[in-house]
mmCIF file of the N, C-alpha and C atoms, coordinates in Angstrom:
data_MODEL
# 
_entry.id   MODEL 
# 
loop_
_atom_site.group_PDB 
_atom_site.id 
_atom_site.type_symbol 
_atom_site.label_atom_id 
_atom_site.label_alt_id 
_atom_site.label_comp_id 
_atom_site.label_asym_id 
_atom_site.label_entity_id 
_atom_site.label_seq_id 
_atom_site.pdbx_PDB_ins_code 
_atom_site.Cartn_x 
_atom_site.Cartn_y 
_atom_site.Cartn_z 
_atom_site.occupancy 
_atom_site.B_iso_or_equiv 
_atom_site.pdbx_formal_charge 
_atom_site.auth_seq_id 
_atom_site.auth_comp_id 
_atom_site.auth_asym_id 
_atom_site.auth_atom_id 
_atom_site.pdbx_PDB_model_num 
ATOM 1   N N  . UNK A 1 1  ? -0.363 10.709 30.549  1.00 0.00 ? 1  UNK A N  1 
ATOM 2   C CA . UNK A 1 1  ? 0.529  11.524 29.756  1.00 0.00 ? 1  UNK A CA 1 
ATOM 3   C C  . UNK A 1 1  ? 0.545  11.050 28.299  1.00 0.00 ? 1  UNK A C  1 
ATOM 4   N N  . UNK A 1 2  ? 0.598  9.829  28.063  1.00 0.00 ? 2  UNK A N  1 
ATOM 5   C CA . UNK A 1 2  ? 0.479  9.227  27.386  1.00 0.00 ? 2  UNK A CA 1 
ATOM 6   C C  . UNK A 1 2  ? -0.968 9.467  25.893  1.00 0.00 ? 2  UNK A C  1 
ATOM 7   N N  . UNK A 1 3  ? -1.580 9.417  26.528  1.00 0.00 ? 3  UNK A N  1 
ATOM 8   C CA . UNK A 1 3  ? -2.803 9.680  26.324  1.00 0.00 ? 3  UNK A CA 1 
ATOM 9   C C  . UNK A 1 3  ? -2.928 11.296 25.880  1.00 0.00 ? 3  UNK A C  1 
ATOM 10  N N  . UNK A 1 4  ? -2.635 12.291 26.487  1.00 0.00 ? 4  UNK A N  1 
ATOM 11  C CA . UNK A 1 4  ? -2.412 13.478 25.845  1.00 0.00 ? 4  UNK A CA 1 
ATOM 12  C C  . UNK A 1 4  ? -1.682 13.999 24.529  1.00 0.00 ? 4  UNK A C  1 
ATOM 13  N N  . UNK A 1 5  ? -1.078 13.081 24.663  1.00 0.00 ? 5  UNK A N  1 
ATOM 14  C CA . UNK A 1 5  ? 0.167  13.215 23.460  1.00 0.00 ? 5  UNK A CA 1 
ATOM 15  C C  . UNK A 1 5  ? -0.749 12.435 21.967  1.00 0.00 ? 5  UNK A C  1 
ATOM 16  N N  . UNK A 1 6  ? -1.365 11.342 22.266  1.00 0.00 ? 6  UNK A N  1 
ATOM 17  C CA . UNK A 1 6  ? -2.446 10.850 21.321  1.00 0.00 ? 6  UNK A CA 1 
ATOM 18  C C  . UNK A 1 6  ? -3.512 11.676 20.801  1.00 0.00 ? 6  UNK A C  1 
ATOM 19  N N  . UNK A 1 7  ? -3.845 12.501 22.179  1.00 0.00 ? 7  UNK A N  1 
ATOM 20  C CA . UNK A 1 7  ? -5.119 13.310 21.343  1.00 0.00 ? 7  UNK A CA 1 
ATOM 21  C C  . UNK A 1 7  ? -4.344 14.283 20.607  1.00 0.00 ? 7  UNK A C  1 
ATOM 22  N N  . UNK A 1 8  ? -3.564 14.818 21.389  1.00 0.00 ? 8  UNK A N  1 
ATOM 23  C CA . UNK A 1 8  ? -2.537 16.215 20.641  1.00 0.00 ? 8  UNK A CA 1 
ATOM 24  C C  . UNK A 1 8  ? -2.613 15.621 19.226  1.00 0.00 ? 8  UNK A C  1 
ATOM 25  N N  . UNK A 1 9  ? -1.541 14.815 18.921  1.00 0.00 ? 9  UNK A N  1 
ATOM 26  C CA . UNK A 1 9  ? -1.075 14.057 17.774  1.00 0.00 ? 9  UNK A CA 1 
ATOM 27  C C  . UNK A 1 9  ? -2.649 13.855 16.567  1.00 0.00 ? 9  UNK A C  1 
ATOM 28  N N  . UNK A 1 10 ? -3.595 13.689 17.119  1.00 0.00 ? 10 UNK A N  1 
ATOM 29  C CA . UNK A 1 10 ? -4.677 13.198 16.651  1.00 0.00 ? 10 UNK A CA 1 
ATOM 30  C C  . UNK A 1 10 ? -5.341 14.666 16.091  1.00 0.00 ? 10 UNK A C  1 
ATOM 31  N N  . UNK A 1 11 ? -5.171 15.931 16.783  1.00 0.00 ? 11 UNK A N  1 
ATOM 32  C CA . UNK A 1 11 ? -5.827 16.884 16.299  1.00 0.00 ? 11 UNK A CA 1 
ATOM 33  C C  . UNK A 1 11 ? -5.006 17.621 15.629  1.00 0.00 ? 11 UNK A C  1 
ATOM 34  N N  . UNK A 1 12 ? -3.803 17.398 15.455  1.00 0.00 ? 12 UNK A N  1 
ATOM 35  C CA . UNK A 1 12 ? -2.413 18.223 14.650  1.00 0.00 ? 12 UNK A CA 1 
ATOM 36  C C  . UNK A 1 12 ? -2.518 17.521 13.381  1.00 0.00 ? 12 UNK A C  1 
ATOM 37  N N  . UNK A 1 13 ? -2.663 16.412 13.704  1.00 0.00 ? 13 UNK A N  1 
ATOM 38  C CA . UNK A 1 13 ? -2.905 15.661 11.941  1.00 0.00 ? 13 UNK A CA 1 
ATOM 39  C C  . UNK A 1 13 ? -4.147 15.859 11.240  1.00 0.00 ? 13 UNK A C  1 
ATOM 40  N N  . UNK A 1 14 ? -5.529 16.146 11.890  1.00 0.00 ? 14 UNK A N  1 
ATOM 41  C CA . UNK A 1 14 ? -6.526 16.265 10.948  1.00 0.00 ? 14 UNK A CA 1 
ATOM 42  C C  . UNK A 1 14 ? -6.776 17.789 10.967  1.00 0.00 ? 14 UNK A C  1 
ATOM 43  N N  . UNK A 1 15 ? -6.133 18.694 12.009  1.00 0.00 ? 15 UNK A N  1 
ATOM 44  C CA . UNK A 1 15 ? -5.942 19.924 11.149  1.00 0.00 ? 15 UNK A CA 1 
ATOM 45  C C  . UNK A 1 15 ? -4.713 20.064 9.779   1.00 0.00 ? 15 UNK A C  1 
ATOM 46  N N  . UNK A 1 16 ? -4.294 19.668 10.122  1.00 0.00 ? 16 UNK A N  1 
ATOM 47  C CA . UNK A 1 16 ? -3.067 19.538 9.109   1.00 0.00 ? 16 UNK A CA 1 
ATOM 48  C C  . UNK A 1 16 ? -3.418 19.083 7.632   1.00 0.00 ? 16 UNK A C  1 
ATOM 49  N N  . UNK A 1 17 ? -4.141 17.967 7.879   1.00 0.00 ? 17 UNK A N  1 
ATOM 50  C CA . UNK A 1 17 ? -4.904 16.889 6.559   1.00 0.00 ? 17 UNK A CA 1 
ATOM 51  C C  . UNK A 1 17 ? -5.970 18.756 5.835   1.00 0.00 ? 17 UNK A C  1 
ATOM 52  N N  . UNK A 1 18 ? -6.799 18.839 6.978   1.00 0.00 ? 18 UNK A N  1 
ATOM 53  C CA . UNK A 1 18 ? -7.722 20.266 6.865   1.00 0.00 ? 18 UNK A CA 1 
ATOM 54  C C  . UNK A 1 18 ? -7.156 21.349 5.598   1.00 0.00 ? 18 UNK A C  1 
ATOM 55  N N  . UNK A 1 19 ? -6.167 21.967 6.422   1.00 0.00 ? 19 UNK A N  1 
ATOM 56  C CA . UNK A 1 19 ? -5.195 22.845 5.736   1.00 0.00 ? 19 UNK A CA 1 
ATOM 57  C C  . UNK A 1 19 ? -4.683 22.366 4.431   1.00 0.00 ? 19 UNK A C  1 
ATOM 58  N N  . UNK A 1 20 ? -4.182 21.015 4.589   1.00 0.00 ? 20 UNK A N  1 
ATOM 59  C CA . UNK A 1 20 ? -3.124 21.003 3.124   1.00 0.00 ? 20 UNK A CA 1 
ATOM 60  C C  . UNK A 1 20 ? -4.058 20.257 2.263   1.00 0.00 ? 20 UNK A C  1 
ATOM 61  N N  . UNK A 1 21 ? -5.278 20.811 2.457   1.00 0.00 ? 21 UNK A N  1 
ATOM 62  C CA . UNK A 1 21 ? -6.442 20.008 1.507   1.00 0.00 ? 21 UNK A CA 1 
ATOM 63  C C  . UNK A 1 21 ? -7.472 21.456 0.605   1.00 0.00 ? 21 UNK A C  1 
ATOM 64  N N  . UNK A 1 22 ? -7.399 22.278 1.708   1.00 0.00 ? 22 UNK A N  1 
ATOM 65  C CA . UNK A 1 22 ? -7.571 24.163 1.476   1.00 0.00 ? 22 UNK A CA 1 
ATOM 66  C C  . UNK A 1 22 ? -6.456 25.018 0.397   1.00 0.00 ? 22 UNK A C  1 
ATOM 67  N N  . UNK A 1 23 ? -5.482 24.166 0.925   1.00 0.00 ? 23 UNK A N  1 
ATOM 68  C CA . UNK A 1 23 ? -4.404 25.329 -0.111  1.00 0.00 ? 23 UNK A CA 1 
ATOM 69  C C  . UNK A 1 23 ? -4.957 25.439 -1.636  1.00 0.00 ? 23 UNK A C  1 
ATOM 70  N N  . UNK A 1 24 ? -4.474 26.581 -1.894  1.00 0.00 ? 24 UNK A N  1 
ATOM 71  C CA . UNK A 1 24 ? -4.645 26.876 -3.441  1.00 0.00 ? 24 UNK A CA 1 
ATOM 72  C C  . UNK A 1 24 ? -3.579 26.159 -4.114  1.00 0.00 ? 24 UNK A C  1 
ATOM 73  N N  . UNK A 1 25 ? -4.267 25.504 -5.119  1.00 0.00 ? 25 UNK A N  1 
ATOM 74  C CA . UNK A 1 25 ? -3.726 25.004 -6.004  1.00 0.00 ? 25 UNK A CA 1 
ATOM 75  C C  . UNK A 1 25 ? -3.180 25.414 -7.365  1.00 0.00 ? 25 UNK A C  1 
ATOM 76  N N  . UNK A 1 26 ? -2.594 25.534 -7.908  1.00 0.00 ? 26 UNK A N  1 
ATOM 77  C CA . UNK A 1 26 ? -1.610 26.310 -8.991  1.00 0.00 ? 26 UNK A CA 1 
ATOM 78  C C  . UNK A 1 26 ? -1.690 25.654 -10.781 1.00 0.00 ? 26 UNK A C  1 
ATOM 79  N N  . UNK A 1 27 ? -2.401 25.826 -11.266 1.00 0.00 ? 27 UNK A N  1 
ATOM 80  C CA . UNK A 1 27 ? -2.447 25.228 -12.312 1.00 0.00 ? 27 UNK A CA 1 
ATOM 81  C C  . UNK A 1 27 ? -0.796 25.423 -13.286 1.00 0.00 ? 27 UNK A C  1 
ATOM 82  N N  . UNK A 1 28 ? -0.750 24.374 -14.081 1.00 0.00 ? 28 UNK A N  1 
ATOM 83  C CA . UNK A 1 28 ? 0.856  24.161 -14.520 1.00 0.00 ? 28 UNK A CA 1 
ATOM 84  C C  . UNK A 1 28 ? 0.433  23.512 -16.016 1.00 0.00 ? 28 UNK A C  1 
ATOM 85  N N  . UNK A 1 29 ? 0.966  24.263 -17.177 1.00 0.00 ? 29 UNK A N  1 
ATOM 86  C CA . UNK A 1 29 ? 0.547  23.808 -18.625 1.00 0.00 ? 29 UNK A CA 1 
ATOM 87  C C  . UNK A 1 29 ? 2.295  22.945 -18.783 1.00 0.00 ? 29 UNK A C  1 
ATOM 88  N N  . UNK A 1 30 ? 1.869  22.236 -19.697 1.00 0.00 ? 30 UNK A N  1 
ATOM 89  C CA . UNK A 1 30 ? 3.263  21.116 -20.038 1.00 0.00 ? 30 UNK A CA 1 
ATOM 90  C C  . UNK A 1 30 ? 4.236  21.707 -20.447 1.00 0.00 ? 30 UNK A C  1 
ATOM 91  N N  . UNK A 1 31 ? 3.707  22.861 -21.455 1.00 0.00 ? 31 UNK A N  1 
ATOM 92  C CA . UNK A 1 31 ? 4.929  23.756 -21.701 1.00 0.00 ? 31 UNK A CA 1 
ATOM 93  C C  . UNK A 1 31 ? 6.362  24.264 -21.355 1.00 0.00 ? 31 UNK A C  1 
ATOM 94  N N  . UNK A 1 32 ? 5.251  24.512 -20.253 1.00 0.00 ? 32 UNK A N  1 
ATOM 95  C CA . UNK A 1 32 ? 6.569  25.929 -19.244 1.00 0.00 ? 32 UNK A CA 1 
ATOM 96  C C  . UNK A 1 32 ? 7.481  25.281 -18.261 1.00 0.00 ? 32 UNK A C  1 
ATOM 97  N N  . UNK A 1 33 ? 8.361  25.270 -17.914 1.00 0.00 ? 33 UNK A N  1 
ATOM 98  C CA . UNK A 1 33 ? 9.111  24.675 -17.337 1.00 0.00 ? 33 UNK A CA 1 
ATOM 99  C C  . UNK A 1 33 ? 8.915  24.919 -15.787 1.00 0.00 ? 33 UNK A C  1 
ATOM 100 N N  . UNK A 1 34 ? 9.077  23.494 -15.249 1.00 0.00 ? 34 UNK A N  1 
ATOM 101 C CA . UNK A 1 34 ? 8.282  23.206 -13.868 1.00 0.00 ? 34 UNK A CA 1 
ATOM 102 C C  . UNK A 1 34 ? 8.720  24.024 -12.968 1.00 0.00 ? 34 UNK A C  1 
ATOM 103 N N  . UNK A 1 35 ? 9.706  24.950 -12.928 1.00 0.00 ? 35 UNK A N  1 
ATOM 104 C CA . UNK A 1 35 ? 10.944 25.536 -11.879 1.00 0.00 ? 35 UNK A CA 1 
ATOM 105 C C  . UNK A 1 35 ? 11.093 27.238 -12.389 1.00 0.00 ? 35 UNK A C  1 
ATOM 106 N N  . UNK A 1 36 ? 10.024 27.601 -13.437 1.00 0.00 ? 36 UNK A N  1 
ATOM 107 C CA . UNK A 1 36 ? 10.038 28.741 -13.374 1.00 0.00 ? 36 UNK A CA 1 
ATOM 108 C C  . UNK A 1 36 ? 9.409  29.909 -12.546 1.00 0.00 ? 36 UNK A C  1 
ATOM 109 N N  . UNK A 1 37 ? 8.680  29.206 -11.453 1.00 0.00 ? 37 UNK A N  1 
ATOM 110 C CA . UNK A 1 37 ? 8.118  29.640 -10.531 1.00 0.00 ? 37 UNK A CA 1 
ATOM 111 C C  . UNK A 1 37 ? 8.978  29.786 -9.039  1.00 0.00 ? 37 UNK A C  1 
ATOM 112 N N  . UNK A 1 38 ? 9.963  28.876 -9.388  1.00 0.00 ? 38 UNK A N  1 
ATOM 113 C CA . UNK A 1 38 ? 9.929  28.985 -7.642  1.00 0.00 ? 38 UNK A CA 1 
ATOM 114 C C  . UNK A 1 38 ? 10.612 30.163 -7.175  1.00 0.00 ? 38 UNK A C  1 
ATOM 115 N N  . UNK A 1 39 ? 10.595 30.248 -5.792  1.00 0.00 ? 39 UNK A N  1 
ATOM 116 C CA . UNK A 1 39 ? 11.462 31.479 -5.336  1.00 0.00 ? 39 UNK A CA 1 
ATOM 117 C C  . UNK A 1 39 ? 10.620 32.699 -5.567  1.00 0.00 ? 39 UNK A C  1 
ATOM 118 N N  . UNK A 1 40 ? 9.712  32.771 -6.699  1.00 0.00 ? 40 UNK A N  1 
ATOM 119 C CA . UNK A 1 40 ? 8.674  33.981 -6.873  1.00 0.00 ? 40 UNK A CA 1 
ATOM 120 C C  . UNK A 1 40 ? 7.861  33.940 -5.709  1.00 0.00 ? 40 UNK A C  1 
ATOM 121 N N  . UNK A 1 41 ? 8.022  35.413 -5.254  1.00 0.00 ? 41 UNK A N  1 
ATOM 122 C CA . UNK A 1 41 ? 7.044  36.197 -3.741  1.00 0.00 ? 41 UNK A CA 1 
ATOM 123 C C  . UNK A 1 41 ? 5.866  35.887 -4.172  1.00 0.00 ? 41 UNK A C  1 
ATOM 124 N N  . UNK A 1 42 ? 5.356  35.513 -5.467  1.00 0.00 ? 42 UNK A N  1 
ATOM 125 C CA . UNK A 1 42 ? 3.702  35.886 -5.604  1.00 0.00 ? 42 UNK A CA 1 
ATOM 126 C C  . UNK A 1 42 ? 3.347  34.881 -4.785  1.00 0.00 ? 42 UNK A C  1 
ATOM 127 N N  . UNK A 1 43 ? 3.834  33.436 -4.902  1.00 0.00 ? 43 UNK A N  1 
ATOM 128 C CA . UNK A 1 43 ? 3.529  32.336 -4.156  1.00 0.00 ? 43 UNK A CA 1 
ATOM 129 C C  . UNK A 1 43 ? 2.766  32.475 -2.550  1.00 0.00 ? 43 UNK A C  1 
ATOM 130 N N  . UNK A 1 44 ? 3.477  33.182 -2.019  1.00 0.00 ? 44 UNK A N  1 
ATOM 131 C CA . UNK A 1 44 ? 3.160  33.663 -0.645  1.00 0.00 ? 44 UNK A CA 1 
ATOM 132 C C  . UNK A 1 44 ? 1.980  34.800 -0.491  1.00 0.00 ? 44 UNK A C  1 
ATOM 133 N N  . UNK A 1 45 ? 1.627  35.269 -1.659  1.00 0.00 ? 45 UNK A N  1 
ATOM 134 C CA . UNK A 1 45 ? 0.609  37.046 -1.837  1.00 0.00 ? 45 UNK A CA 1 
ATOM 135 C C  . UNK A 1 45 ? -0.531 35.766 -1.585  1.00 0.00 ? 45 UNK A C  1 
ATOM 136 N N  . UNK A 1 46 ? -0.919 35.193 -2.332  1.00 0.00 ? 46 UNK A N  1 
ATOM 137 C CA . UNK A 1 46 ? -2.280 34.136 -2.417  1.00 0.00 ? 46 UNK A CA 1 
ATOM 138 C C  . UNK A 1 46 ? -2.503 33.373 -0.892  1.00 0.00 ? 46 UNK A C  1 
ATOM 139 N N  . UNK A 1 47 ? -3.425 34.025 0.067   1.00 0.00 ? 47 UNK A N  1 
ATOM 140 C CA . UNK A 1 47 ? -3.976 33.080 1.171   1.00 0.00 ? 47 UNK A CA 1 
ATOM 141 C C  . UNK A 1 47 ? -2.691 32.763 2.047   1.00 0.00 ? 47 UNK A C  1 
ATOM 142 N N  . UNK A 1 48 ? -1.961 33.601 2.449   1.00 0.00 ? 48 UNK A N  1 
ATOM 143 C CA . UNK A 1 48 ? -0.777 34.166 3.222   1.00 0.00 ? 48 UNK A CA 1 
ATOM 144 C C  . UNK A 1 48 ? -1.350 33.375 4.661   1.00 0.00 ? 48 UNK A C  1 
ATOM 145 N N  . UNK A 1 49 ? -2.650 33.374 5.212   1.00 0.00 ? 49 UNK A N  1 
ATOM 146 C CA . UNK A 1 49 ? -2.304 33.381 6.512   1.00 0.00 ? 49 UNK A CA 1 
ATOM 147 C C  . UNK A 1 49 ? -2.862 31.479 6.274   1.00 0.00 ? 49 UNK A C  1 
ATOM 148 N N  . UNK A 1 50 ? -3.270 31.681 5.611   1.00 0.00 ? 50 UNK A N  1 
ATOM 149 C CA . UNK A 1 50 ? -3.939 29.673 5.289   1.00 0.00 ? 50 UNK A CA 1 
ATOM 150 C C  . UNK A 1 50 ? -2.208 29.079 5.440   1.00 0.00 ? 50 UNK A C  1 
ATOM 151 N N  . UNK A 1 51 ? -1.311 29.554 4.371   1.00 0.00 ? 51 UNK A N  1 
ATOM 152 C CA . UNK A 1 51 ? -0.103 28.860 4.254   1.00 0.00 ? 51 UNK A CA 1 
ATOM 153 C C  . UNK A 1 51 ? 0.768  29.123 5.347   1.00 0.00 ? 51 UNK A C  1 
ATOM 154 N N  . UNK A 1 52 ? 0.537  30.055 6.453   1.00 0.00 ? 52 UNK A N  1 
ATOM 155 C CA . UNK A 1 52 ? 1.521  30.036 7.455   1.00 0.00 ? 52 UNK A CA 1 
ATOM 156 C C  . UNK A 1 52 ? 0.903  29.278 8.631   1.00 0.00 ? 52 UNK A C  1 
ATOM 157 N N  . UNK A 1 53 ? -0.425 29.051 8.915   1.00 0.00 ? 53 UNK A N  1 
ATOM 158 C CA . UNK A 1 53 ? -1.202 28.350 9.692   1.00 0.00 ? 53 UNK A CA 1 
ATOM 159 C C  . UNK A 1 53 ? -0.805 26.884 9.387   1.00 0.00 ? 53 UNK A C  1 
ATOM 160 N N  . UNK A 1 54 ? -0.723 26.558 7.955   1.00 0.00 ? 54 UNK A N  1 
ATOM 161 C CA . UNK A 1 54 ? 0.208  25.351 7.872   1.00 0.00 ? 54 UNK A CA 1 
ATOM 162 C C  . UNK A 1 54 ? 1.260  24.975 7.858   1.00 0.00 ? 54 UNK A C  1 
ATOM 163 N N  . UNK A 1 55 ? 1.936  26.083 8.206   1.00 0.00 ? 55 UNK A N  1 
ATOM 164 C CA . UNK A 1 55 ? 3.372  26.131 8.758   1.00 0.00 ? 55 UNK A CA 1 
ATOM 165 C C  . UNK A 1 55 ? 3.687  25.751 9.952   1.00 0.00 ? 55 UNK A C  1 
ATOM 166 N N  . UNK A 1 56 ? 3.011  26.125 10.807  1.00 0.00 ? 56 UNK A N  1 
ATOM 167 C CA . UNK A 1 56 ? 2.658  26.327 11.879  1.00 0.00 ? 56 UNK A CA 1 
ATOM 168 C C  . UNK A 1 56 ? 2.386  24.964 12.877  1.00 0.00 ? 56 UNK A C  1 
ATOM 169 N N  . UNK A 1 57 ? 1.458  24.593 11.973  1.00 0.00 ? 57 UNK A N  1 
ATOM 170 C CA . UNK A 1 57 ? 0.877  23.337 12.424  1.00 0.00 ? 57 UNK A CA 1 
ATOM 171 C C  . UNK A 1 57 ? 1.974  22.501 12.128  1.00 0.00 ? 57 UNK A C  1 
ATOM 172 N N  . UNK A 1 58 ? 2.309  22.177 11.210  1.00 0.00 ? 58 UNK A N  1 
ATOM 173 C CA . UNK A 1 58 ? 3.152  21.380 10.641  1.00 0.00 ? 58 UNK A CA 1 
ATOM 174 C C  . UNK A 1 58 ? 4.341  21.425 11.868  1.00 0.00 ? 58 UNK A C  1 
ATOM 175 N N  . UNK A 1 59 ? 4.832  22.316 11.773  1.00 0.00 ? 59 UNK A N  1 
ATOM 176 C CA . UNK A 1 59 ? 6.105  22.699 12.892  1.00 0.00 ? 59 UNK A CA 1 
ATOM 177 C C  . UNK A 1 59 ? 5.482  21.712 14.645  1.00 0.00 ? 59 UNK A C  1 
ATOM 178 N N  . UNK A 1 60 ? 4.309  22.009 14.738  1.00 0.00 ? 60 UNK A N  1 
ATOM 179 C CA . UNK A 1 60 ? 4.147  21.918 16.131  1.00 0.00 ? 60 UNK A CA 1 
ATOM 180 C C  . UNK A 1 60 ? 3.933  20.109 15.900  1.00 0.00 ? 60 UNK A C  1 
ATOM 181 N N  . UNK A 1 61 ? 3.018  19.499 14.679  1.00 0.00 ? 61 UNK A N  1 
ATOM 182 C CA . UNK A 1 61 ? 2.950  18.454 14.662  1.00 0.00 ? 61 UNK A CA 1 
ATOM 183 C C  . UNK A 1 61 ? 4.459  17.469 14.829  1.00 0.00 ? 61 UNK A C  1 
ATOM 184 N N  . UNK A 1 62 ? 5.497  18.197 14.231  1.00 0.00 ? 62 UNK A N  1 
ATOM 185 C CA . UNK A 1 62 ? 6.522  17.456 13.993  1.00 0.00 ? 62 UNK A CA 1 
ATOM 186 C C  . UNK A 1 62 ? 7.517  17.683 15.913  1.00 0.00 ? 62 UNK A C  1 
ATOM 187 N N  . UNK A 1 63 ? 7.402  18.643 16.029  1.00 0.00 ? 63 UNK A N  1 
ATOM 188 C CA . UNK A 1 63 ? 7.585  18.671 17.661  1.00 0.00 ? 63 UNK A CA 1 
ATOM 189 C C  . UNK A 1 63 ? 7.225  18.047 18.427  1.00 0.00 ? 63 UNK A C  1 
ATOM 190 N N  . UNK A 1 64 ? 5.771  18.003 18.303  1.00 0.00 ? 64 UNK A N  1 
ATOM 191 C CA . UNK A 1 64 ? 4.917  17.224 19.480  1.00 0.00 ? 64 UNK A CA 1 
ATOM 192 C C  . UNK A 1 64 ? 5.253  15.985 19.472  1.00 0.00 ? 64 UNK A C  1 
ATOM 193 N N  . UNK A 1 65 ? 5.456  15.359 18.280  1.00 0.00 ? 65 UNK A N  1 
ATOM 194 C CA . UNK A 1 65 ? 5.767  13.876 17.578  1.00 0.00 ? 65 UNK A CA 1 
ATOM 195 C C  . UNK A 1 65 ? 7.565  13.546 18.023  1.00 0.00 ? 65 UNK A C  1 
ATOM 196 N N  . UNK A 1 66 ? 8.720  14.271 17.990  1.00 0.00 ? 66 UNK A N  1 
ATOM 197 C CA . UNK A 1 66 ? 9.563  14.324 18.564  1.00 0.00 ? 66 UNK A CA 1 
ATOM 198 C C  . UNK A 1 66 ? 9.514  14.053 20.020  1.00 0.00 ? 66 UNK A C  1 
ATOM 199 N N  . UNK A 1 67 ? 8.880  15.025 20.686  1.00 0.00 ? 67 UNK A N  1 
ATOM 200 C CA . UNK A 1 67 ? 8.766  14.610 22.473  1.00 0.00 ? 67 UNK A CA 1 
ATOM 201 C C  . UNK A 1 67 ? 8.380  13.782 22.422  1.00 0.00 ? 67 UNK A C  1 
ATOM 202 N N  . UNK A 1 68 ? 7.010  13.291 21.907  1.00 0.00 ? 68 UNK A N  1 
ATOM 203 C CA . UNK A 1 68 ? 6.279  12.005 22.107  1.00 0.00 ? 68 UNK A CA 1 
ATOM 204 C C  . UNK A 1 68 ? 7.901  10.759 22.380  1.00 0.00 ? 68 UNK A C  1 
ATOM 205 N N  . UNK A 1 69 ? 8.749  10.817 21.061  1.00 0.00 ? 69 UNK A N  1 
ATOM 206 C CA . UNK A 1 69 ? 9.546  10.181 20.956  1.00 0.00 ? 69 UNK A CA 1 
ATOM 207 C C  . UNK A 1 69 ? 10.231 9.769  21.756  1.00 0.00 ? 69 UNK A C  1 
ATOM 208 N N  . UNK A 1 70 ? 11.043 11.073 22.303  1.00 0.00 ? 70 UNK A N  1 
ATOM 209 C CA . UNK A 1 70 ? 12.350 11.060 23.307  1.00 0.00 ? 70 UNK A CA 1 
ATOM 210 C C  . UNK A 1 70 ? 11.626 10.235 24.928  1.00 0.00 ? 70 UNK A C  1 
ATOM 211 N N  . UNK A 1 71 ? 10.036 10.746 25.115  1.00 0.00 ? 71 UNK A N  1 
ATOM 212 C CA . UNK A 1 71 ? 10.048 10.545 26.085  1.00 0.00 ? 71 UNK A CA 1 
ATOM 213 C C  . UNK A 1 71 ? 9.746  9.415  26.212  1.00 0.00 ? 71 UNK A C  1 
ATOM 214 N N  . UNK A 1 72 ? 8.814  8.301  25.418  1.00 0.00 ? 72 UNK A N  1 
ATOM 215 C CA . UNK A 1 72 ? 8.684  7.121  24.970  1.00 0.00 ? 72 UNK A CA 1 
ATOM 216 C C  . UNK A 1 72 ? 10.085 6.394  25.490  1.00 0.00 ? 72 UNK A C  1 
ATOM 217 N N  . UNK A 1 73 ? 10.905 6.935  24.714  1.00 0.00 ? 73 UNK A N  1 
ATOM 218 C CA . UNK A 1 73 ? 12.604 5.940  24.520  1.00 0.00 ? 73 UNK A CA 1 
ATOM 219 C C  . UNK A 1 73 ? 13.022 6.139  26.459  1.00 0.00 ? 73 UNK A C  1 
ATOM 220 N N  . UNK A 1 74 ? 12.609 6.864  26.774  1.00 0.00 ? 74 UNK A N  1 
ATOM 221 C CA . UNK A 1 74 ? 13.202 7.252  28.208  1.00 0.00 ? 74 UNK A CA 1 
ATOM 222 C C  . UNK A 1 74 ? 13.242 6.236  29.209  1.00 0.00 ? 74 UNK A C  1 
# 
């Protein structure tokens, strides 16, 4: 059981590393103020299903890593 939870853990993180290495990156001049972007929908228009796949992952990595936990402590 033990052992499952390692490989799990092991392939959630280097997809994960994968993904948040793919995202588009946002160029930012010194000018403009760092926070005039956020909350703007465009963020989400750019490679929509890349950033929810790392949502995704992310969510399940941090789950899987939780059980791992509880059941460890058990």
């Amino acid at each position: 059981m033990e052992m499952l939870f390692v490989v799990l853990m092991f392939l959630l993180s280097i997809s994960l590393i994968l993904l948040v290495m793919f995202q588009p990156r946002q160029q930012q001049s010194l000018s403009t103020d760092a926070t005039s972007n956020l909350g703007k929908p465009n963020y989400w228009l750019a490679r929509r299903g890349m950033k929810l796949a790392t949502l995704i992952v992310s969510v399940l990595f941090f789950l899987v890593l939780l059980i791992y936990l509880l059941l460890a402590r058990a």
